[in-house]
C-alpha positions as CSV (number, residue, x, y, z in Angstrom):
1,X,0.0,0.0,0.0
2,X,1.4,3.7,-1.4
3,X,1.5,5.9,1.4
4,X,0.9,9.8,0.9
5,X,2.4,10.7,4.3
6,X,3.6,14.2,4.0
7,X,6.6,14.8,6.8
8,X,6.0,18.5,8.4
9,X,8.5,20.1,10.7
10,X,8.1,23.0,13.1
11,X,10.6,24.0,14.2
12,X,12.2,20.5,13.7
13,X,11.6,17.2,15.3
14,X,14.1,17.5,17.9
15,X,13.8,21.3,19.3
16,X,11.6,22.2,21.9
17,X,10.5,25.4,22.8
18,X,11.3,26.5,26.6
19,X,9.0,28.3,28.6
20,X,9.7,29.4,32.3
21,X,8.3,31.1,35.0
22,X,9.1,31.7,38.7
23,X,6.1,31.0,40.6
24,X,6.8,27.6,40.6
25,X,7.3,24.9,38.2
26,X,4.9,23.6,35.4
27,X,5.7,20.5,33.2
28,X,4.0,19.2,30.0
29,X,4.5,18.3,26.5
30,X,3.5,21.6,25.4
31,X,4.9,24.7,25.7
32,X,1.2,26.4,25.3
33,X,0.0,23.9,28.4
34,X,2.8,24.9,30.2
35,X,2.4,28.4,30.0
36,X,-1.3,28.1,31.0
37,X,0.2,26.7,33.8
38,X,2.3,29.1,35.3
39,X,-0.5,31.7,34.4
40,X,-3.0,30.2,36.1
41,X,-0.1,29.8,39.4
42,X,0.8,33.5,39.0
43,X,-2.9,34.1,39.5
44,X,-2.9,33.2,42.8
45,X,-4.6,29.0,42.0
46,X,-2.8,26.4,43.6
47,X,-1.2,23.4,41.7
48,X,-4.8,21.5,40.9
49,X,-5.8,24.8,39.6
50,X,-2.5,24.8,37.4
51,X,-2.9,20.9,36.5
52,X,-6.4,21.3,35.5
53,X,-5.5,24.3,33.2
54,X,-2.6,22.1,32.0
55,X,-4.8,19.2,30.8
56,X,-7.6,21.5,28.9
57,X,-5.2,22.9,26.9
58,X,-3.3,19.7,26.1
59,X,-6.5,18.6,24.8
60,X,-7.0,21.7,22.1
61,X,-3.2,21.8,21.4
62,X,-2.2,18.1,21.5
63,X,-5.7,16.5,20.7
64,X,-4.2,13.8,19.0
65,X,-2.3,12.4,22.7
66,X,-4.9,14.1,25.1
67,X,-8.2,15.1,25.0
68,X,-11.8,15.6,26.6
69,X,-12.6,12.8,24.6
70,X,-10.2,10.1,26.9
71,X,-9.2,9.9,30.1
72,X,-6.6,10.0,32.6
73,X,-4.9,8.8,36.4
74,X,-4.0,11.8,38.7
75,X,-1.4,11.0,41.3
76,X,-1.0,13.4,44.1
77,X,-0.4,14.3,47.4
78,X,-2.8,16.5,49.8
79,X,-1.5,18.8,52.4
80,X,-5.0,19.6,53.7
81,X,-5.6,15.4,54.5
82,X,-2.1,14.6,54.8
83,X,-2.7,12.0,52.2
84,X,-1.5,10.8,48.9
85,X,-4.6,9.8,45.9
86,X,-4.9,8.2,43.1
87,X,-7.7,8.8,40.4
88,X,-8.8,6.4,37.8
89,X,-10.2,9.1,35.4
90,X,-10.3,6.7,32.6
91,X,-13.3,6.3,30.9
92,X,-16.2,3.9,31.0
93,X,-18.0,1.1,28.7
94,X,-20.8,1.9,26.6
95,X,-24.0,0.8,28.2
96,X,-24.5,-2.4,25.3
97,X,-21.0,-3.5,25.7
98,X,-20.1,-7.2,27.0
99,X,-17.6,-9.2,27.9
100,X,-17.3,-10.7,24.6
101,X,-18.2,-7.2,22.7
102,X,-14.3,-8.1,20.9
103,X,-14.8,-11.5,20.1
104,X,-15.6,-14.0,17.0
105,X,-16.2,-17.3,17.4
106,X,-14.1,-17.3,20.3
107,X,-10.9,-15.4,19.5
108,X,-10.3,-11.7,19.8
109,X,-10.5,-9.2,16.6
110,X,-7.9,-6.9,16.8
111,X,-9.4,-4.6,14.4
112,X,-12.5,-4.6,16.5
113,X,-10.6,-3.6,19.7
114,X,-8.1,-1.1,18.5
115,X,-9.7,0.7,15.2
116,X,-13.7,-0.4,15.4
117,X,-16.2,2.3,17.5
118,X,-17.0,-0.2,19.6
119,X,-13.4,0.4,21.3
120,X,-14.5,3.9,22.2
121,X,-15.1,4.4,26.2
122,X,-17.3,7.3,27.7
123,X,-14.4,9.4,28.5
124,X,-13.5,10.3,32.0
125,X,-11.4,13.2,31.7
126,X,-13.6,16.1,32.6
127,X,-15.3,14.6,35.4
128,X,-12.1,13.8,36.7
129,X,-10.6,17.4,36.3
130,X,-14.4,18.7,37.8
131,X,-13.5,16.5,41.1
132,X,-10.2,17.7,41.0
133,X,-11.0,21.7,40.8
134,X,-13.8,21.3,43.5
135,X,-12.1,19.5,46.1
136,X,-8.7,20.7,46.1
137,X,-8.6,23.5,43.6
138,X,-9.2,26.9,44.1
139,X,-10.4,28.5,41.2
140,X,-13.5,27.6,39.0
141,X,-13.6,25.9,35.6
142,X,-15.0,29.4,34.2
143,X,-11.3,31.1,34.6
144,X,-9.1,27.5,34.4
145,X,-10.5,27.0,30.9
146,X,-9.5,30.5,29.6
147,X,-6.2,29.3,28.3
148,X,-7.7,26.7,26.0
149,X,-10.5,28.5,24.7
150,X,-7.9,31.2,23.8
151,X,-5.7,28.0,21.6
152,X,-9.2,27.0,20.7
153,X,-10.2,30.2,19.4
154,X,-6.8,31.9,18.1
155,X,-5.1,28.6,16.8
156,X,-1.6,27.7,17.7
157,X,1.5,26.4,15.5
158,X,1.2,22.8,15.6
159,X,4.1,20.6,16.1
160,X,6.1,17.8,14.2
161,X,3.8,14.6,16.0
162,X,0.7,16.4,15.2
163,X,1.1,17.4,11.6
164,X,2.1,13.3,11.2
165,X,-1.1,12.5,12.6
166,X,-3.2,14.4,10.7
167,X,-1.5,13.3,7.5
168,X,-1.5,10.0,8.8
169,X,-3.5,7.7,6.0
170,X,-5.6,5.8,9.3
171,X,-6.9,9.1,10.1
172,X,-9.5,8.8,7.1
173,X,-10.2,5.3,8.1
174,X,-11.3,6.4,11.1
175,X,-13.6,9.3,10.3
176,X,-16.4,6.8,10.6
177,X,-15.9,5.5,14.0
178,X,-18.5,7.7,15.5
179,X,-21.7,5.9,13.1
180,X,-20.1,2.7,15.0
181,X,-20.1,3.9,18.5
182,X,-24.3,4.7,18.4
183,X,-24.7,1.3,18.0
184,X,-23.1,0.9,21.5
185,X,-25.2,3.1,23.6
């Protein structure tokens, strides 16, 4: 099979734009969810404020790793209980799924499980970054979003992974997944 993968690269595949701050320290993939980070600490929010922010923008600016539409595990530490957590924010099976939802005659179809709508989950992102703001954080979703609406809104330069993905030939073949997915809920 002919591929018509075009190779994009901003600035190249192995620079990274550096983004720092002094209010303490932010870490991402992204130098836009990073940013949105320390803004959102240099506001006065706490590091669930900053994490939260982090996340929504990773899923506008790096939509093809992250996104609303997945989930996630949080790992953290609470001063407040003196206690460390762990959230499973991953998502959950559609209502019609079962056991077998990936088999044929007994054996598993990969295609089913990794490319067919049937994989898809109810994602658990936001409800997981909801529980995180209201319990620990201190800021509401109305001023933790801002950074991602802005991406959302004014656009961003992509970056080397995510031009491959969209020019990625599987992209088209998976345009369809969400006719397959109504036939799970």
């Amino acid at each position: 099979m002919k591929s018509n993968k075009k190779i994009y690269m901003w600035p190249s595949a192995w620079e990274k734009p550096v983004v720092k701050g002094t209010n303490g320290a932010v870490s991402s993939n992204s130098c836009y969810a990073t940013q949105a980070g320390l803004e959102i600490l240099n506001k006065g929010g706490n590091a669930f404020d900053a994490a939260v922010a982090v996340s929504l923008v990773l899923s506008v600016v790096e939509a093809h790793h992250s996104g609303i539409g997945g989930g996630c595990f949080t790992l953290f530490y609470s001063v407040k209980d003196n206690e460390t957590f762990a959230l499973d924010g991953r998502g959950t099976a559609p209502k019609k799924a079962t056991k077998d939802l990936f088999l044929k005659d007994g054996k598993v179809q990969d295609e089913w499980k990794d490319l067919g709508g049937q994989s898809v989950l109810v994602p658990g992102l936001l409800k997981t970054m909801d529980v995180l703001l209201k319990k620990y954080g201190t800021m509401e979703l109305k001023e933790v979003i801002l950074p991602a609406l802005k991406y959302a809104r004014e656009g961003f330069q992509i970056g080397y992974t995510y031009s491959l993905t969209m020019h990625d030939d599987s992209v088209q073949r998976k345009m369809n997944l969400s006719n397959e997915f109504k036939n799970y809920i």
